[in-house]
KEPANU-971899 format. One record per residue (C-alpha): residue number from 1; x, y, z. Coordinates in Angstrom, 2 decimals. Example, Ala and Ser with C-alpha at 12.3 -4.5 7.8 and 13.67 -1.06 7.14 Angstrom:
% residues 2
{atom 1 {12.30 -4.50 7.80}};
{atom 2 {13.67 -1.06 7.14}};
//
This chain:
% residues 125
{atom 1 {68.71 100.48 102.90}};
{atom 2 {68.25 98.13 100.28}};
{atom 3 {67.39 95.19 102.42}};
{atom 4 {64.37 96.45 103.69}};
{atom 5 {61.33 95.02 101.37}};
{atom 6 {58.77 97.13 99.25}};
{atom 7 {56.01 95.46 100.82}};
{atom 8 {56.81 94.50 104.50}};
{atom 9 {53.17 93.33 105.18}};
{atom 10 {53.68 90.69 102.19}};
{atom 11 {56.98 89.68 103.80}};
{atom 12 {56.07 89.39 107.66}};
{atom 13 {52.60 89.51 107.73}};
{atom 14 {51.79 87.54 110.61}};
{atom 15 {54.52 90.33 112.39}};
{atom 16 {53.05 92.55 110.61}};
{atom 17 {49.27 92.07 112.40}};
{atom 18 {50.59 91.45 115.49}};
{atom 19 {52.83 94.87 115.89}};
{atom 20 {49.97 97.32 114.16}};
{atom 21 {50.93 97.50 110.87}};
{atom 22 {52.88 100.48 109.74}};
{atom 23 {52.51 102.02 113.56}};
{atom 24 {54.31 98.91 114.82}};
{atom 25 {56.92 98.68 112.13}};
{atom 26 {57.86 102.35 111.94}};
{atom 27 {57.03 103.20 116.18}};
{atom 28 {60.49 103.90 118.23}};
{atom 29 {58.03 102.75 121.24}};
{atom 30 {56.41 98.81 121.54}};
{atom 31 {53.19 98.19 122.64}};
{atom 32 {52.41 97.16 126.00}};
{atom 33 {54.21 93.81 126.27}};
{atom 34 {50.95 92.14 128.17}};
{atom 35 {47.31 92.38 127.40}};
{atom 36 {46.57 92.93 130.87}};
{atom 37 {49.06 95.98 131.04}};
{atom 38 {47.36 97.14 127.75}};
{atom 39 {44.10 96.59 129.24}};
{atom 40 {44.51 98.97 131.66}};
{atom 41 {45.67 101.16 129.82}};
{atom 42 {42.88 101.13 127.56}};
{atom 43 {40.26 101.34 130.66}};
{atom 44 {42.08 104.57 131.77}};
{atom 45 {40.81 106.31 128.55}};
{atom 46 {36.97 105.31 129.69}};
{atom 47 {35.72 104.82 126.30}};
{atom 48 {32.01 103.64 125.37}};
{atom 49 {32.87 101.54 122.16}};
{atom 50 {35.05 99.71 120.29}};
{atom 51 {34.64 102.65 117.69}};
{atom 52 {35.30 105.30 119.98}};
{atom 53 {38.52 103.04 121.40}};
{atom 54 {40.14 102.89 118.10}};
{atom 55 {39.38 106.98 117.54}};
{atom 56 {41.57 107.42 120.13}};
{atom 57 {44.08 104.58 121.18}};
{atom 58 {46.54 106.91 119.86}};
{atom 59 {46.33 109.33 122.98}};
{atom 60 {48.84 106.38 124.63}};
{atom 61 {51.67 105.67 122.25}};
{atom 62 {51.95 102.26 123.70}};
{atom 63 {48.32 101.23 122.95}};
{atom 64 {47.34 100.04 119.26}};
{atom 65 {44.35 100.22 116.99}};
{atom 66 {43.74 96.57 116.79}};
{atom 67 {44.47 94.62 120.28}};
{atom 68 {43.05 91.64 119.40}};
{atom 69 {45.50 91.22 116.98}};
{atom 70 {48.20 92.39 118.84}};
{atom 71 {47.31 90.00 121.74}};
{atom 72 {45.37 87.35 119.86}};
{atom 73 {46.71 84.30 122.19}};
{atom 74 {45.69 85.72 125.54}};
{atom 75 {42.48 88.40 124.61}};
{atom 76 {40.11 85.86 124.61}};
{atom 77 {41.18 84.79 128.40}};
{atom 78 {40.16 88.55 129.30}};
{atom 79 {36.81 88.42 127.26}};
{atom 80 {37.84 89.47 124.02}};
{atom 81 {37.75 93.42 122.86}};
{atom 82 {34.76 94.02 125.31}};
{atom 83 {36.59 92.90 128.49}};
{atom 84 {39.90 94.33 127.06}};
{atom 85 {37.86 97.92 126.93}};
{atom 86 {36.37 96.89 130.59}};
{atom 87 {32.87 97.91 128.02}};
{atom 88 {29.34 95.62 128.24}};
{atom 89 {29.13 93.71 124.83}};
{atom 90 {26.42 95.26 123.04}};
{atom 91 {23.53 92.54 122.06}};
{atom 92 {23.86 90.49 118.98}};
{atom 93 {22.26 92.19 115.73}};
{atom 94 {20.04 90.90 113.27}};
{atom 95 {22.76 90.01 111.28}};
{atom 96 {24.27 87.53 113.92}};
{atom 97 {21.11 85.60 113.95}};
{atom 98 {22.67 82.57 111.88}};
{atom 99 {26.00 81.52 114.08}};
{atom 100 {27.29 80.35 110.56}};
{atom 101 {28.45 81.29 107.10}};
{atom 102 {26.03 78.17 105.48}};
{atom 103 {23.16 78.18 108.40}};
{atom 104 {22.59 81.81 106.73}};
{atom 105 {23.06 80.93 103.40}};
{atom 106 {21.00 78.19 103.59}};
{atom 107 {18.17 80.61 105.27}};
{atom 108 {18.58 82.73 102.06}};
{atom 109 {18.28 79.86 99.55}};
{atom 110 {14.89 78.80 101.20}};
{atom 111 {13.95 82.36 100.43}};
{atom 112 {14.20 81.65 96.89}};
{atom 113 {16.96 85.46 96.80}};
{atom 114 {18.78 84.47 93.76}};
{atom 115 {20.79 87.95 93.13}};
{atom 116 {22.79 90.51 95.88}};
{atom 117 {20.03 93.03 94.57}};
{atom 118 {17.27 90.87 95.70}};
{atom 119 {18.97 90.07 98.83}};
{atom 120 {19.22 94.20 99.70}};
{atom 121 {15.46 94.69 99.08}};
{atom 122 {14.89 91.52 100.76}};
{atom 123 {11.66 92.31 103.30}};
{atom 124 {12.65 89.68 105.87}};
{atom 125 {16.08 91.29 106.27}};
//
């Protein structure tokens, strides 16, 4: 058909997110048309992580890889991927210390770390 773009991603892409990607675009079936339906779903397949989850959404053809995407207005109201999975958030890791982009580069700067090398070795990372 010689309507239907190269690069459907470039041409919907906020569709394109929210249906999966190829899966969505290509997929005879839709996904779950609420997050709470999906949720459940998801729950049935009692997975441990978010990791493990996207391993093997696939073993319900309505489920998708990337929910919070899919369901981005109303995942947040269910508490984001970790209430989604019905899964305890695991703690925050060293590298969530700073809650921003410039309160950790700013953190790094008093450091005196002037390269990405010297950042990697870094001692107090």
């Amino acid at each position: 058909d010689h309507k239907l773009p190269q690069k459907p991603w470039v041409v919907y892409p906020e569709d394109w997110r929210a249906n999966d990607g190829w899966r969505g675009y290509l997929a005879k079936t839709k996904p779950y048309g609420s997050v709470h339906l999906a949720s459940r779903a998801a729950k049935s397949l009692q997975v441990r992580s978010v990791y493990e989850y996207r391993k093997r959404f696939k073993e319900d053809i309505k489920l998708v890889k990337y929910p919070e995407r899919t369901y981005c207005d109303s995942i947040d109201g269910i508490g984001g991927i970790y209430g989604f999975l019905g899964i305890v958030e695991p703690p925050p890791t060293k590298s969530t210390k700073y809650k921003t982009w410039k309160e950790s580069s700013d953190a790094a700067k008093k450091l005196s770390i002037k390269t990405s090398s010297e950042y990697r070795k870094s001692t107090y990372i």
